[in-house]
C-alpha positions in Angstrom: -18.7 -8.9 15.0 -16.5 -11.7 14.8 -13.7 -12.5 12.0 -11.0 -14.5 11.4 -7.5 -12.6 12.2 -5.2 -11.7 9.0 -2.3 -13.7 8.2 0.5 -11.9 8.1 2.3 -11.6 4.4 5.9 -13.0 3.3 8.2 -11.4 1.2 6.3 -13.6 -1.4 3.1 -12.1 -0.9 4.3 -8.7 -1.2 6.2 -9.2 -3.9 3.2 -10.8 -5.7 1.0 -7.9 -4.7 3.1 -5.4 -6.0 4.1 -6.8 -9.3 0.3 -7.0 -9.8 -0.6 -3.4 -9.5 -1.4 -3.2 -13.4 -5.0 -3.9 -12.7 -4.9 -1.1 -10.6 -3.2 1.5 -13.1 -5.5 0.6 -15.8 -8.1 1.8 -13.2 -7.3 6.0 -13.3 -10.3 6.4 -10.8 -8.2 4.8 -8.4 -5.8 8.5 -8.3 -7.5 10.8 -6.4 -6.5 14.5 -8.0 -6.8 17.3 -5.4 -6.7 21.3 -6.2 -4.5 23.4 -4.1 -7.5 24.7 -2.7 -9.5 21.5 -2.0 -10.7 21.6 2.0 -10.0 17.7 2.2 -6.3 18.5 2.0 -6.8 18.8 5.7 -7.8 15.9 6.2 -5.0 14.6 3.7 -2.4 16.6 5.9 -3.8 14.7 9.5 -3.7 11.3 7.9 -0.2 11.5 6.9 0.7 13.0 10.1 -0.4 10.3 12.2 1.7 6.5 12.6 -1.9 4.3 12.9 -3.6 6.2 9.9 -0.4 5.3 7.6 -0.3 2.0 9.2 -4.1 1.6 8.0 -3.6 3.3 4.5 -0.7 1.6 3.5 -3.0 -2.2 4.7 -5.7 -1.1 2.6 -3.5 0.0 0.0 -1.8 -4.0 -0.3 -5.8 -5.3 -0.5 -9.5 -4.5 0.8 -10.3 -4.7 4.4 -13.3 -5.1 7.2 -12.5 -2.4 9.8 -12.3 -5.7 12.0 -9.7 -7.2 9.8 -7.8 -4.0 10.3 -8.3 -4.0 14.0 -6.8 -8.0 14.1 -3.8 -6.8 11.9 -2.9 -3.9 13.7 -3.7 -4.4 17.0 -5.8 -1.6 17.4 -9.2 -1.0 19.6 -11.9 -1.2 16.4 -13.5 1.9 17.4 -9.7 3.8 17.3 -9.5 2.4 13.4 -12.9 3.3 12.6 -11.8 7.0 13.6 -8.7 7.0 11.3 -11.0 4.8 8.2 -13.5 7.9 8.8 -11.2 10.7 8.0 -9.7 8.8 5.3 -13.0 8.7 4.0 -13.7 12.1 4.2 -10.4 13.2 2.2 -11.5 10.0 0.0 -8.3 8.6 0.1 -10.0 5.2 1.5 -13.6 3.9 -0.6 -16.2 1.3 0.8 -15.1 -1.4 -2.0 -18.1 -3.7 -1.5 -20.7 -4.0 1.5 -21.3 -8.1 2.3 -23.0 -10.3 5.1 -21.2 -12.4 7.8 -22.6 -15.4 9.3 -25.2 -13.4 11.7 -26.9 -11.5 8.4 -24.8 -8.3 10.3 -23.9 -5.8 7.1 -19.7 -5.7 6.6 -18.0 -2.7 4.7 -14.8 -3.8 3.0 -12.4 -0.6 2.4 -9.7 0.0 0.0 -7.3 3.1 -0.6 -6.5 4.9 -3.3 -3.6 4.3 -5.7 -2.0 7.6 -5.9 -2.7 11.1 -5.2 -1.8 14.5 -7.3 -2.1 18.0 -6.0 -2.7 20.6 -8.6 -3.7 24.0 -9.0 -7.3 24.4 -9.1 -7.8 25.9 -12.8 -6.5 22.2 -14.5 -7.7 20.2 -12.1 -10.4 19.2 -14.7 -8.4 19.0 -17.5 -6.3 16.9 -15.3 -8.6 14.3 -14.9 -9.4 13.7 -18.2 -5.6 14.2 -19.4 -4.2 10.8 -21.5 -1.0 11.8 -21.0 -1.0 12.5 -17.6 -2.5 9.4 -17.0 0.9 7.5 -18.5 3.1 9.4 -16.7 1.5 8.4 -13.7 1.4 5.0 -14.5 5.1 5.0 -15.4 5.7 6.9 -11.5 3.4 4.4 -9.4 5.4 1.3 -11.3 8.6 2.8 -10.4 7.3 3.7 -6.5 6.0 0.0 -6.2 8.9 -1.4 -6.9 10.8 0.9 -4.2 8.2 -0.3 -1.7 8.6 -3.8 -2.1 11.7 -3.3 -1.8 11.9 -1.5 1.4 9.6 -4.2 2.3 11.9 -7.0 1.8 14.8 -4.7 3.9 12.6 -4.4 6.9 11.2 -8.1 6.9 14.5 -9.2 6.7 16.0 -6.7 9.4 13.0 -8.4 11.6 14.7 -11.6 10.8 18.0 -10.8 11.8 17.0 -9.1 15.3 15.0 -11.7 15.9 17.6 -14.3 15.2 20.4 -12.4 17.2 17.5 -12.6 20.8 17.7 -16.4 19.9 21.4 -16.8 19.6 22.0 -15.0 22.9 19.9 -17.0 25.0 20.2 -20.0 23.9 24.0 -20.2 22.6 22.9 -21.9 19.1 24.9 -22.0 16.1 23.7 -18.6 13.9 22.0 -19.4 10.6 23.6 -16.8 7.7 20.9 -14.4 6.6 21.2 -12.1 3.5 22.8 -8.5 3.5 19.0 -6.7 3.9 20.4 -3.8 1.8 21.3 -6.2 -0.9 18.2 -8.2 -1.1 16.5 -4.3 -1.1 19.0 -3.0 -4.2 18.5 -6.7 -6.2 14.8 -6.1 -6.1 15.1 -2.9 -7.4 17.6 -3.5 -10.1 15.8 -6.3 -11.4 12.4 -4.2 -11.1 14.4 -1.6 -13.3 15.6 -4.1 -15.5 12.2 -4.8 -16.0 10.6 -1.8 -16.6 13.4 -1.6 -19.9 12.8 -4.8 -21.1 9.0 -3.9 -21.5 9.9 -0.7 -22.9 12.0 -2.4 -25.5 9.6 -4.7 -26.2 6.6 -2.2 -26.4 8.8 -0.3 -29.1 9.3 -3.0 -31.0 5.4 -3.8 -31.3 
């Protein structure tokens, strides 16, 4: 099966993606709840044990992906991915989003992850799940973690700037270009995300 590779995303993109993440906390189906004695927590405990299944989770996370798609991205042998989607589907972290046709009539499975996850004990697991108010609060968490992964995401890609600029400047004597602190551009993202987060509560008090 033969697709187009994935471009990779700018600071933009990322930026863009996580501001957007409302659609996916109106969605509460999207945060898997787990009891302390659920048997896919061993599952849960191999995929975030392992670098490619983060890798893959955190991919599918951003938007929905062809096991192909993932395979471009990451660089990895398709069967090695399907192995880590497969366990990610079996602690249903990871869903089959939407099942399409490519240009050969050959059947494609787009995955996507899961927002969030919650351990609990097992006697309010079902209260959980049907809890308003835990809902909100986990709302209110995932907005605050999205905004400290974009910007740990704007830290790295700009580290990856800078090293690559320094390689450059070594072998071929140019003039160096500045390039922003990355620790500032991480702490301005998340003081504006914070700043933010008080104007909308301010705002949804008000109303």
């Amino acid at each position: 099966m033969t697709e187009e590779p994935i471009k990779e995303n700018s600071i933009e993109n990322n930026a863009k993606t996580f501001s957007n993440n409302d659609e996916n906390f109106e969605n509460f189906d999207k945060i898997e709840i787990f009891s302390n004695t659920d048997e896919r927590l061993k599952f849960l405990g191999k995929i975030l044990n392992n670098d490619f299944s983060r890798q893959i989770l955190l991919l599918l996370a951003e938007k929905e992906m062809t096991a192909n798609e993932i395979a471009n991205q990451t660089k990895l042998s398709l069967p090695l991915v399907l192995h880590h989607v497969n366990q990610m589907l079996k602690a249903e972290m990871v869903v089959v989003s939407k099942i399409s046709t490519n240009s050969k009539n050959q059947p494609m499975k787009y995955y996507s992850a899961k927002s969030g996850i919650v351990i609990l004990p097992e006697n309010v697991v079902e209260r959980a799940k049907n809890s308003k108010s835990l809902y909100n609060s986990l709302k209110r968490i995932m907005r605050f973690a999205a905004i400290g992964i974009a910007s740990i995401a704007t830290w790295s890609y700009l580290k990856l700037i800078e090293s690559t600029t320094k390689v450059q400047l070594q072998g071929g004597g140019q003039e160096r270009t500045e390039i922003p602190d990355p620790l500032v551009v991480a702490l301005t993202v998340i003081i504006i995300g914070l700043c933010g987060e008080l104007i909308y509560l301010k705002i949804k008090k008000k109303d």
